[in-house]
PDB file of N, CA, C and O in Angstrom, chain B, residues numbered from 101:
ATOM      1  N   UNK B 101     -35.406 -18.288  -7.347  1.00  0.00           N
ATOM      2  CA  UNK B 101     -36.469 -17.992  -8.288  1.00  0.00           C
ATOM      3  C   UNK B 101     -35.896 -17.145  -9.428  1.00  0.00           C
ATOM      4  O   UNK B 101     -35.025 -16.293  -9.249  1.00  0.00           O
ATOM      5  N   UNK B 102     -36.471 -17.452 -10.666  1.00  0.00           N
ATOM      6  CA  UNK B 102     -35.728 -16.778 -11.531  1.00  0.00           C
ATOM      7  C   UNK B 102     -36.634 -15.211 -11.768  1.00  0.00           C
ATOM      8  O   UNK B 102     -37.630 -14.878 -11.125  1.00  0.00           O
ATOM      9  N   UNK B 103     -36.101 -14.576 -12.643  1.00  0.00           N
ATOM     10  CA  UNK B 103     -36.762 -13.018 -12.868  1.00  0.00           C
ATOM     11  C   UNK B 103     -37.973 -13.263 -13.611  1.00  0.00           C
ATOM     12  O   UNK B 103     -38.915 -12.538 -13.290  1.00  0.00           O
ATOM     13  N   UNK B 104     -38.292 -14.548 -15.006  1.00  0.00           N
ATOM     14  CA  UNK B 104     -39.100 -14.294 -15.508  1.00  0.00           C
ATOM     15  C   UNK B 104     -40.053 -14.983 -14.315  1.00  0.00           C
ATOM     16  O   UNK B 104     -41.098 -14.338 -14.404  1.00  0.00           O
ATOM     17  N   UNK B 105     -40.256 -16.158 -13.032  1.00  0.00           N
ATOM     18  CA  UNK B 105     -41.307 -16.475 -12.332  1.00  0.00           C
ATOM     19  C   UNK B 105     -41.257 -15.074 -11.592  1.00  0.00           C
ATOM     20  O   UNK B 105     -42.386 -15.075 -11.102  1.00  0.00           O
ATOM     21  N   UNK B 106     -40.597 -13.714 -11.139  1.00  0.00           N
ATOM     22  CA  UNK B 106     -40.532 -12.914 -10.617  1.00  0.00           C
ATOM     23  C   UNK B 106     -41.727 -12.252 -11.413  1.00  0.00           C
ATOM     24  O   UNK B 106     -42.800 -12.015 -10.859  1.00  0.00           O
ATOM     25  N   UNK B 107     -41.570 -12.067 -12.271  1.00  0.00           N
ATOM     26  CA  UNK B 107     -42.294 -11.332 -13.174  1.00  0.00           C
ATOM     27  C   UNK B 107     -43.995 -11.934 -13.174  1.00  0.00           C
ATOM     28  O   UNK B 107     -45.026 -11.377 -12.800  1.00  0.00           O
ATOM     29  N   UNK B 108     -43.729 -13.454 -13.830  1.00  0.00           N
ATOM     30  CA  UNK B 108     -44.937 -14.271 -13.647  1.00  0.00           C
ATOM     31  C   UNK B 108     -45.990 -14.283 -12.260  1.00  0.00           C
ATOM     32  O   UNK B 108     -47.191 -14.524 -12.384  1.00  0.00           O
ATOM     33  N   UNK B 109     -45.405 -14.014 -11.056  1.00  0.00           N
ATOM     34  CA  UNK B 109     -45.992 -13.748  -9.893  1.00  0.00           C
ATOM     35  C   UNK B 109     -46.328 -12.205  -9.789  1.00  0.00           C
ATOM     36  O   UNK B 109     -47.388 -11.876  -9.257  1.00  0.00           O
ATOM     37  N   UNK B 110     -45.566 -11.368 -10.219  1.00  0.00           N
ATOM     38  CA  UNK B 110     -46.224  -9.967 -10.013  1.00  0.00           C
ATOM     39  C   UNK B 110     -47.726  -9.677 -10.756  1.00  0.00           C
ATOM     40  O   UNK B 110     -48.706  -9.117 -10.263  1.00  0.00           O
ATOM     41  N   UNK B 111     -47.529 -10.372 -12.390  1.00  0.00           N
ATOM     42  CA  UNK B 111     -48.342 -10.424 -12.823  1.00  0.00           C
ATOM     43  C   UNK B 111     -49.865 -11.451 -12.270  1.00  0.00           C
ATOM     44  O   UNK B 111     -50.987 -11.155 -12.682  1.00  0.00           O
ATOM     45  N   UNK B 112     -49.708 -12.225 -11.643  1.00  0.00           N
ATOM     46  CA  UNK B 112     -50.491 -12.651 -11.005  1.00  0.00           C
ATOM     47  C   UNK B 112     -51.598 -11.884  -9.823  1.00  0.00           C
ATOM     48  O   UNK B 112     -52.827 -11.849  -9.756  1.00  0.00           O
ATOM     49  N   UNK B 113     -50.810 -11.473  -9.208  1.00  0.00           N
ATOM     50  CA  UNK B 113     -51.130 -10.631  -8.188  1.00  0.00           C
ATOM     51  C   UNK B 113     -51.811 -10.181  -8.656  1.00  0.00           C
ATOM     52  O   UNK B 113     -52.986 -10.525  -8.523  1.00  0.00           O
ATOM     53  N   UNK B 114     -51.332  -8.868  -9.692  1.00  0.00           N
ATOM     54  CA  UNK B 114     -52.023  -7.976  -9.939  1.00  0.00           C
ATOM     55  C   UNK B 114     -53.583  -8.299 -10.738  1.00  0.00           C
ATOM     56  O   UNK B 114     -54.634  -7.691 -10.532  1.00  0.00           O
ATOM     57  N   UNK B 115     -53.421  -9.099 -11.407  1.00  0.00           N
ATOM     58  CA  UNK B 115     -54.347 -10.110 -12.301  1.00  0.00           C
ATOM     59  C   UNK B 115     -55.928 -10.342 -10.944  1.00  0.00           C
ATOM     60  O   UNK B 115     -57.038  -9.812 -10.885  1.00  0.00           O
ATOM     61  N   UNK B 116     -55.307 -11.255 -10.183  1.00  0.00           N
ATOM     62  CA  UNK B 116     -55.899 -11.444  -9.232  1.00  0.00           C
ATOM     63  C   UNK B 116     -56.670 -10.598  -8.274  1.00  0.00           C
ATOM     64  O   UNK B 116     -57.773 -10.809  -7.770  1.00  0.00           O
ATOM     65  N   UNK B 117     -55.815  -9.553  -8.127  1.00  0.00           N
ATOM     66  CA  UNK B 117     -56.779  -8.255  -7.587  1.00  0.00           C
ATOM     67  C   UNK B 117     -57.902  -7.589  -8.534  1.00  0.00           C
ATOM     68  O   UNK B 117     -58.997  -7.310  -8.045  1.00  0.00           O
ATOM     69  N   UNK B 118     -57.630  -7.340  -9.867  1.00  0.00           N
ATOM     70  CA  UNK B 118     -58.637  -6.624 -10.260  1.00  0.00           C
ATOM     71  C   UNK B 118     -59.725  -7.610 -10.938  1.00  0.00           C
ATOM     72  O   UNK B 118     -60.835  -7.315 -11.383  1.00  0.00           O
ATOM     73  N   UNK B 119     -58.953  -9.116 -10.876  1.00  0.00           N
ATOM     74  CA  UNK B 119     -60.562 -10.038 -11.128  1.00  0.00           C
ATOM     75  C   UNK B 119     -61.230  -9.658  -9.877  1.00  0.00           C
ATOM     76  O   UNK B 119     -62.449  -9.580 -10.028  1.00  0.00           O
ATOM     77  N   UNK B 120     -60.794  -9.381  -8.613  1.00  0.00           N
ATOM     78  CA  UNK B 120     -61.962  -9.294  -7.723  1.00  0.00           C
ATOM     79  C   UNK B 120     -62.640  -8.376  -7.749  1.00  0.00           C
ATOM     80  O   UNK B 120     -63.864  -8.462  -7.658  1.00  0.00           O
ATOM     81  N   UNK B 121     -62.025  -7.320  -7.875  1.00  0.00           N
ATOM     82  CA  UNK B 121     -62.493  -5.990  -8.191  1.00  0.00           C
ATOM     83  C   UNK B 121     -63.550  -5.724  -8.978  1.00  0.00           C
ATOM     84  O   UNK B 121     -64.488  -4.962  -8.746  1.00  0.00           O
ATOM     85  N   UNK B 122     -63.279  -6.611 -10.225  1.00  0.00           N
ATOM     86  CA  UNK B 122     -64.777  -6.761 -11.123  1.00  0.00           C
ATOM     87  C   UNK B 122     -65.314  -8.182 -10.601  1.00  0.00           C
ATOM     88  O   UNK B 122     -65.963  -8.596 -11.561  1.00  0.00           O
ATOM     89  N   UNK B 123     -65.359  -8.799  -9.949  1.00  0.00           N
ATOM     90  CA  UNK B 123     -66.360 -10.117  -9.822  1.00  0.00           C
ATOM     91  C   UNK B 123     -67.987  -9.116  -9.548  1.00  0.00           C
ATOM     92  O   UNK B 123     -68.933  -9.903  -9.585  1.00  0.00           O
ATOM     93  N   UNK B 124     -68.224  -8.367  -9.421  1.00  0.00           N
ATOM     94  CA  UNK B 124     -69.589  -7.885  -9.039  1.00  0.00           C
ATOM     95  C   UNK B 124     -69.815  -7.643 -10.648  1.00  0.00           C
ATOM     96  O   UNK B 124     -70.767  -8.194 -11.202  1.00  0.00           O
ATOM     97  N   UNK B 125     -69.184  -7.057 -11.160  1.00  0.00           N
ATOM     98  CA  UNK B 125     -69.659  -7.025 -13.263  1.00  0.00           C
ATOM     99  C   UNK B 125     -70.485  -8.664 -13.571  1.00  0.00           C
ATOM    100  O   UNK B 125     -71.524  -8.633 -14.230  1.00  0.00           O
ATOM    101  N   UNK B 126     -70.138  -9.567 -13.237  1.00  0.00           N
ATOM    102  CA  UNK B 126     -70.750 -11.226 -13.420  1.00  0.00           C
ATOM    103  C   UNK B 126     -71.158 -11.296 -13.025  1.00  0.00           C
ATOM    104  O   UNK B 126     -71.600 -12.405 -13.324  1.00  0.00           O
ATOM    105  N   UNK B 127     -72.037 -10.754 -11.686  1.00  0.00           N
ATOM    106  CA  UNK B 127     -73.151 -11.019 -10.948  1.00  0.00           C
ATOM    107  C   UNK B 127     -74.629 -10.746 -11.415  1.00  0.00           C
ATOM    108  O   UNK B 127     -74.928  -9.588 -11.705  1.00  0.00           O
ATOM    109  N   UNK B 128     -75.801 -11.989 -11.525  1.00  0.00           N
ATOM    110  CA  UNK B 128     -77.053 -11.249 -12.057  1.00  0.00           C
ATOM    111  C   UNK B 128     -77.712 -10.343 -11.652  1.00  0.00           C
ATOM    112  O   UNK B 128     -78.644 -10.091 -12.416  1.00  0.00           O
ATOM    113  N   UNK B 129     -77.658  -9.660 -10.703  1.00  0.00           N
ATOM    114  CA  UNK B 129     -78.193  -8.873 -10.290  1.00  0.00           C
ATOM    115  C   UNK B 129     -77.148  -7.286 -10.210  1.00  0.00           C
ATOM    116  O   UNK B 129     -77.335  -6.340  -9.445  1.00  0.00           O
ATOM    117  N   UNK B 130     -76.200  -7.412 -11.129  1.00  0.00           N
ATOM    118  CA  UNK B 130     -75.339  -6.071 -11.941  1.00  0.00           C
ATOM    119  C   UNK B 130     -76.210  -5.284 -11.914  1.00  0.00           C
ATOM    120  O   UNK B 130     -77.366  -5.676 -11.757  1.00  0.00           O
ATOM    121  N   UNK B 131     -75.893  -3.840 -12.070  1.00  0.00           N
ATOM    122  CA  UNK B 131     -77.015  -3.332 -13.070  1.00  0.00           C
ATOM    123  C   UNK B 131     -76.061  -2.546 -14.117  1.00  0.00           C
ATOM    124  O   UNK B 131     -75.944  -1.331 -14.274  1.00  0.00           O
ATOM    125  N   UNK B 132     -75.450  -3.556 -14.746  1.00  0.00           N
ATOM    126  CA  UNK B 132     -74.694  -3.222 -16.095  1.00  0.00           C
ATOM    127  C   UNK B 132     -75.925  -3.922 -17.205  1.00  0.00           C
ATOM    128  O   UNK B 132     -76.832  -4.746 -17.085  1.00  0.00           O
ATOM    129  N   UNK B 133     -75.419  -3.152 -18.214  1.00  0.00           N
ATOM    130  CA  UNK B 133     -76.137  -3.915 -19.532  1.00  0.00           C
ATOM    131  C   UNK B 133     -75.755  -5.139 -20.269  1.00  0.00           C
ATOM    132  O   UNK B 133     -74.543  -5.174 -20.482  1.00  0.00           O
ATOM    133  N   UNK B 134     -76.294  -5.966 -20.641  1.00  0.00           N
ATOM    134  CA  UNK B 134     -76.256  -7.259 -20.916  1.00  0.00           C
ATOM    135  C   UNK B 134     -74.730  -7.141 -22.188  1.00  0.00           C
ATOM    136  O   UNK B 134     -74.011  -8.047 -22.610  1.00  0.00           O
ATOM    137  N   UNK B 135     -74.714  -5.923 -22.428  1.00  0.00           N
ATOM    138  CA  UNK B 135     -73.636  -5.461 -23.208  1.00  0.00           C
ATOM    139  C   UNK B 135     -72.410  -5.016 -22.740  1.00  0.00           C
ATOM    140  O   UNK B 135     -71.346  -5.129 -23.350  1.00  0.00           O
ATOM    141  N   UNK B 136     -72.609  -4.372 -21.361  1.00  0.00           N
ATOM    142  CA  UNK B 136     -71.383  -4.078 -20.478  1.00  0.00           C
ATOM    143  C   UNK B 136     -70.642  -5.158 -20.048  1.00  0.00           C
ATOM    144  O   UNK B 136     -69.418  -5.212 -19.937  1.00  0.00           O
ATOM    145  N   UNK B 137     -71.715  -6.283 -19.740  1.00  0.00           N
ATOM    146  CA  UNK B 137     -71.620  -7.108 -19.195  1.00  0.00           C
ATOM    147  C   UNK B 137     -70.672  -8.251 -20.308  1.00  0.00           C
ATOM    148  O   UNK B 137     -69.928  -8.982 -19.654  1.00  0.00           O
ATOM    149  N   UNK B 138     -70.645  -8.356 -21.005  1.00  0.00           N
ATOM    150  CA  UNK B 138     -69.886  -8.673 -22.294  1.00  0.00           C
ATOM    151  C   UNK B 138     -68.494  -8.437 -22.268  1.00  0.00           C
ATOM    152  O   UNK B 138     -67.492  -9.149 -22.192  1.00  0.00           O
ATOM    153  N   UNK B 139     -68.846  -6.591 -22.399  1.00  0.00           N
ATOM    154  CA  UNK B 139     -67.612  -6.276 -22.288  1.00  0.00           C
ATOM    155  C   UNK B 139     -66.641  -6.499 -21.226  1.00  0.00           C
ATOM    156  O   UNK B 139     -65.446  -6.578 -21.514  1.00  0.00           O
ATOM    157  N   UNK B 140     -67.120  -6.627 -19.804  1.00  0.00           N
ATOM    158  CA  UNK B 140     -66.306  -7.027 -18.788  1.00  0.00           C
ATOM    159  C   UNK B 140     -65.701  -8.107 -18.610  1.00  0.00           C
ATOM    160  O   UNK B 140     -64.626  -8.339 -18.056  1.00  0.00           O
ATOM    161  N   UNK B 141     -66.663  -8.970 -19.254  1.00  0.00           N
ATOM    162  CA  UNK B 141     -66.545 -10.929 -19.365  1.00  0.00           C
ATOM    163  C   UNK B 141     -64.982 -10.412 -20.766  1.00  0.00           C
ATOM    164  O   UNK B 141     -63.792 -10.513 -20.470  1.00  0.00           O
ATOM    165  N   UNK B 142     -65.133 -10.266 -21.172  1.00  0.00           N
ATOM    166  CA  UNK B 142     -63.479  -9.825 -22.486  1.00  0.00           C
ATOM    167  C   UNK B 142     -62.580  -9.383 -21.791  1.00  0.00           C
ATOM    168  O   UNK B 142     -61.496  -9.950 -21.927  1.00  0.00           O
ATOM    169  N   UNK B 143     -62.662  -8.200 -20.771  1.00  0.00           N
ATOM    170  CA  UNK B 143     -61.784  -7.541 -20.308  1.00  0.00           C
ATOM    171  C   UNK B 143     -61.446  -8.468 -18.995  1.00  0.00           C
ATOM    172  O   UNK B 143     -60.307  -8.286 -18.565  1.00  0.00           O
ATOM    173  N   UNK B 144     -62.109  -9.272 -18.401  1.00  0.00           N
ATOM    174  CA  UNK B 144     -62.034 -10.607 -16.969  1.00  0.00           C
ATOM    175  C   UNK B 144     -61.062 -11.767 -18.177  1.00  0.00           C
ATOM    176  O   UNK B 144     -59.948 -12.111 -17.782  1.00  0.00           O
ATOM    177  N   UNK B 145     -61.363 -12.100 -19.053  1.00  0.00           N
ATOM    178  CA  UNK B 145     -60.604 -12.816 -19.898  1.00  0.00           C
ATOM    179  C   UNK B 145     -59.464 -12.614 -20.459  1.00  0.00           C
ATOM    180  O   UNK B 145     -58.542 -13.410 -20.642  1.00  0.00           O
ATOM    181  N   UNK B 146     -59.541 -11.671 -20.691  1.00  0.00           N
ATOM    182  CA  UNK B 146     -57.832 -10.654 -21.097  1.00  0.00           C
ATOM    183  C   UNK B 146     -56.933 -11.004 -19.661  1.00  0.00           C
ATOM    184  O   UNK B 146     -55.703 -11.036 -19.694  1.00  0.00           O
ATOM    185  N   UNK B 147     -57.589 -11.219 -18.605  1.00  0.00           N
ATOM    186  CA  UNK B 147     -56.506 -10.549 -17.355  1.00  0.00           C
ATOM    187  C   UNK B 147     -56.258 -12.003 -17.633  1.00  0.00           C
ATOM    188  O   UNK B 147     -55.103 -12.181 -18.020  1.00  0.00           O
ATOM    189  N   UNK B 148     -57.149 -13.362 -17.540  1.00  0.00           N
ATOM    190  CA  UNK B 148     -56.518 -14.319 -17.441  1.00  0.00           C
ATOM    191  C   UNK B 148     -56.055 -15.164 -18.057  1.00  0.00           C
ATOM    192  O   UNK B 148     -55.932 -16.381 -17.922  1.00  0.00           O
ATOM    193  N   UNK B 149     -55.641 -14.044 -19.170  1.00  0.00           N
ATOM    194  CA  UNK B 149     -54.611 -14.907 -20.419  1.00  0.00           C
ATOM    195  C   UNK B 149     -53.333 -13.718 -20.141  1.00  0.00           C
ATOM    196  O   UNK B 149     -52.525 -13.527 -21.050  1.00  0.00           O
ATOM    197  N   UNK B 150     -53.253 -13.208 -19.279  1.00  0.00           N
ATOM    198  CA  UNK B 150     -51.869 -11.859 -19.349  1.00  0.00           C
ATOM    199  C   UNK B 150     -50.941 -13.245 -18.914  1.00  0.00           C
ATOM    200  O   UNK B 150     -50.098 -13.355 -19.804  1.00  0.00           O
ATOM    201  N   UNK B 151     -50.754 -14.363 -17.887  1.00  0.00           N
ATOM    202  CA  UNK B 151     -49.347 -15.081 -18.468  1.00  0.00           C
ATOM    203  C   UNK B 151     -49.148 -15.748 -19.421  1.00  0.00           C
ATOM    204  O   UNK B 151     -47.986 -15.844 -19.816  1.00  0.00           O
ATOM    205  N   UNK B 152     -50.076 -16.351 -20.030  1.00  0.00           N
ATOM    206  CA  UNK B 152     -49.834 -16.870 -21.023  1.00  0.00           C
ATOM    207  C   UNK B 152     -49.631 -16.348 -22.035  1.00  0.00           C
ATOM    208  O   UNK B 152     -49.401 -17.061 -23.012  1.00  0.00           O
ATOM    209  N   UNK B 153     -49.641 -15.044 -22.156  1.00  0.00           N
ATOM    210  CA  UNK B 153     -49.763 -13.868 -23.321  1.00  0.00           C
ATOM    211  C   UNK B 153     -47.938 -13.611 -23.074  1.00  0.00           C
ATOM    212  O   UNK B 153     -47.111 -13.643 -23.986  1.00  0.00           O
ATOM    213  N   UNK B 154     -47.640 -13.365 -21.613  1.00  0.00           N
ATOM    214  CA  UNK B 154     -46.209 -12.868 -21.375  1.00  0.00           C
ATOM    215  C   UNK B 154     -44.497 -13.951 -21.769  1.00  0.00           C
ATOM    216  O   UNK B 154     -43.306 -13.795 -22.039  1.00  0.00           O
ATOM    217  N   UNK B 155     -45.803 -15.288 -21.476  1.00  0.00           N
ATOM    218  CA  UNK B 155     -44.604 -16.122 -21.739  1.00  0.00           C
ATOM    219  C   UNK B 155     -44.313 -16.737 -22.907  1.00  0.00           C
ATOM    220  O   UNK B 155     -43.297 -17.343 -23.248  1.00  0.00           O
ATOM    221  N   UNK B 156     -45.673 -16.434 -23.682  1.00  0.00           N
ATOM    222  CA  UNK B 156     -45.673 -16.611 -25.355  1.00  0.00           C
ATOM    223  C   UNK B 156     -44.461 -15.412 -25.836  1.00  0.00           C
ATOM    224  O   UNK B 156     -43.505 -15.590 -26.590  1.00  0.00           O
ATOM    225  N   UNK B 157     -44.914 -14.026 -25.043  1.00  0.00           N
ATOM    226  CA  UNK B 157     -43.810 -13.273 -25.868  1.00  0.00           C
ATOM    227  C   UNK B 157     -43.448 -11.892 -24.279  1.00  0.00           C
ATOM    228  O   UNK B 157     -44.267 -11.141 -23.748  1.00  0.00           O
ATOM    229  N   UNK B 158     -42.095 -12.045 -24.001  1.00  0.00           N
ATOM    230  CA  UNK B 158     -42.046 -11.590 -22.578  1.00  0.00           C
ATOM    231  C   UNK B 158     -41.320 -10.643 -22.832  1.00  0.00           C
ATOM    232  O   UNK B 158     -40.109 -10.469 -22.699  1.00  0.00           O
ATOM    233  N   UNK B 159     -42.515  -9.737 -23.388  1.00  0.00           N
ATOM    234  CA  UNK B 159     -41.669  -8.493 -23.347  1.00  0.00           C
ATOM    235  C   UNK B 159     -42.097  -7.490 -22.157  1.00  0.00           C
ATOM    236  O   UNK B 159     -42.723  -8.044 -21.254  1.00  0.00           O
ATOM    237  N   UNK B 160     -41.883  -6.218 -22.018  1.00  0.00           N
ATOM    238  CA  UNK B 160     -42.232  -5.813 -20.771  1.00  0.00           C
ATOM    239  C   UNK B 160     -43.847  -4.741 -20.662  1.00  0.00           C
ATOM    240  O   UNK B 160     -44.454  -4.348 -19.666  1.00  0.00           O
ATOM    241  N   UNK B 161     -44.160  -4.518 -22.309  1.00  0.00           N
ATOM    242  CA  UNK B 161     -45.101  -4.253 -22.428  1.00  0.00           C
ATOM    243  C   UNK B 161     -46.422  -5.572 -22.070  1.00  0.00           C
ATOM    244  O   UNK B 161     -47.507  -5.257 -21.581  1.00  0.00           O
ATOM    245  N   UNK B 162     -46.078  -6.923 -22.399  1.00  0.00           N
ATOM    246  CA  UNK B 162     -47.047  -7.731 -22.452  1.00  0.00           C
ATOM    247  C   UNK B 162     -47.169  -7.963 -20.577  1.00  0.00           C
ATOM    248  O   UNK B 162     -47.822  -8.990 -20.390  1.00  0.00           O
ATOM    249  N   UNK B 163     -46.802  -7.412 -19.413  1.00  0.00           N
ATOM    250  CA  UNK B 163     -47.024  -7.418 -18.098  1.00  0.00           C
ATOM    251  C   UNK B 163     -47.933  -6.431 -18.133  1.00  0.00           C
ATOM    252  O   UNK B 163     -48.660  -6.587 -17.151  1.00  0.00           O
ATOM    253  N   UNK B 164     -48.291  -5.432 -18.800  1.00  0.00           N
ATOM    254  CA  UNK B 164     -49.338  -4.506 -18.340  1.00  0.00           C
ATOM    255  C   UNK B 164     -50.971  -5.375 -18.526  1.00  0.00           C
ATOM    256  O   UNK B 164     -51.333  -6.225 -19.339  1.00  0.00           O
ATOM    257  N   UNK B 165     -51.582  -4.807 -17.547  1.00  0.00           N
ATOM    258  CA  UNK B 165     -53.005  -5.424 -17.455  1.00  0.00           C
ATOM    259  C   UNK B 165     -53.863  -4.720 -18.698  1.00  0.00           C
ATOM    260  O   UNK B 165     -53.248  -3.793 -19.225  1.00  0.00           O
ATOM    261  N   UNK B 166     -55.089  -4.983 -19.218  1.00  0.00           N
ATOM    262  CA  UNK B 166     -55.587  -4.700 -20.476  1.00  0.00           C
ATOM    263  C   UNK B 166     -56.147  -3.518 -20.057  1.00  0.00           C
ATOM    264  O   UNK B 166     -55.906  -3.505 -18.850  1.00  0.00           O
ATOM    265  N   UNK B 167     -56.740  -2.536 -20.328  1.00  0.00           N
ATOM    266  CA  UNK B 167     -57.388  -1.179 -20.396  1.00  0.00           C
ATOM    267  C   UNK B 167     -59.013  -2.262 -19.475  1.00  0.00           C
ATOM    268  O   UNK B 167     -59.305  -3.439 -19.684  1.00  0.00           O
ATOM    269  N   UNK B 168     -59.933  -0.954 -18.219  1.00  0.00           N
ATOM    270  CA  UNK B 168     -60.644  -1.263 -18.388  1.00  0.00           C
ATOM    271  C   UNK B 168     -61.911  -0.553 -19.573  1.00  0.00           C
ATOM    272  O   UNK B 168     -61.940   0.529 -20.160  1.00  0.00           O
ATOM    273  N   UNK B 169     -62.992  -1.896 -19.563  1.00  0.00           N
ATOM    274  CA  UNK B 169     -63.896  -1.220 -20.576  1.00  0.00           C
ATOM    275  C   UNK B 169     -64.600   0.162 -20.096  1.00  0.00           C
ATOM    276  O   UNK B 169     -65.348   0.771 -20.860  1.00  0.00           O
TER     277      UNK B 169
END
């Protein structure tokens, strides 16, 4: 396996854990605001563009996950 799928799988992982972490933010019965709720749906979307973001440009900053909202 090479370093950048090394990389591509860490980032996964990690990706993968904190979509679960927020899957309750997408649920209708949240009690976030229809605005939080926005914001989480951006920040759930950010995580699942982080490989395609890394392999467009693989630097070692583009592996960090996005800030949450």
């Amino acid at each position: 396996m090479s370093e950048q799928e090394d990389v591509l799988n860490a980032i996964r992982f990690e990706r993968d854990k904190k979509l679960k972490e927020s899957d309750w933010t997408q649920v209708a019965d949240s009690p976030l605001s229809n605005e939080e709720k926005q914001l989480w749906a951006e920040y759930r979307q950010k995580l699942r563009d982080m490989t395609k973001v890394y392999l467009e440009n693989p630097i070692e900053e583009n592996t960090y996950c996005p800030d949450i909202p």
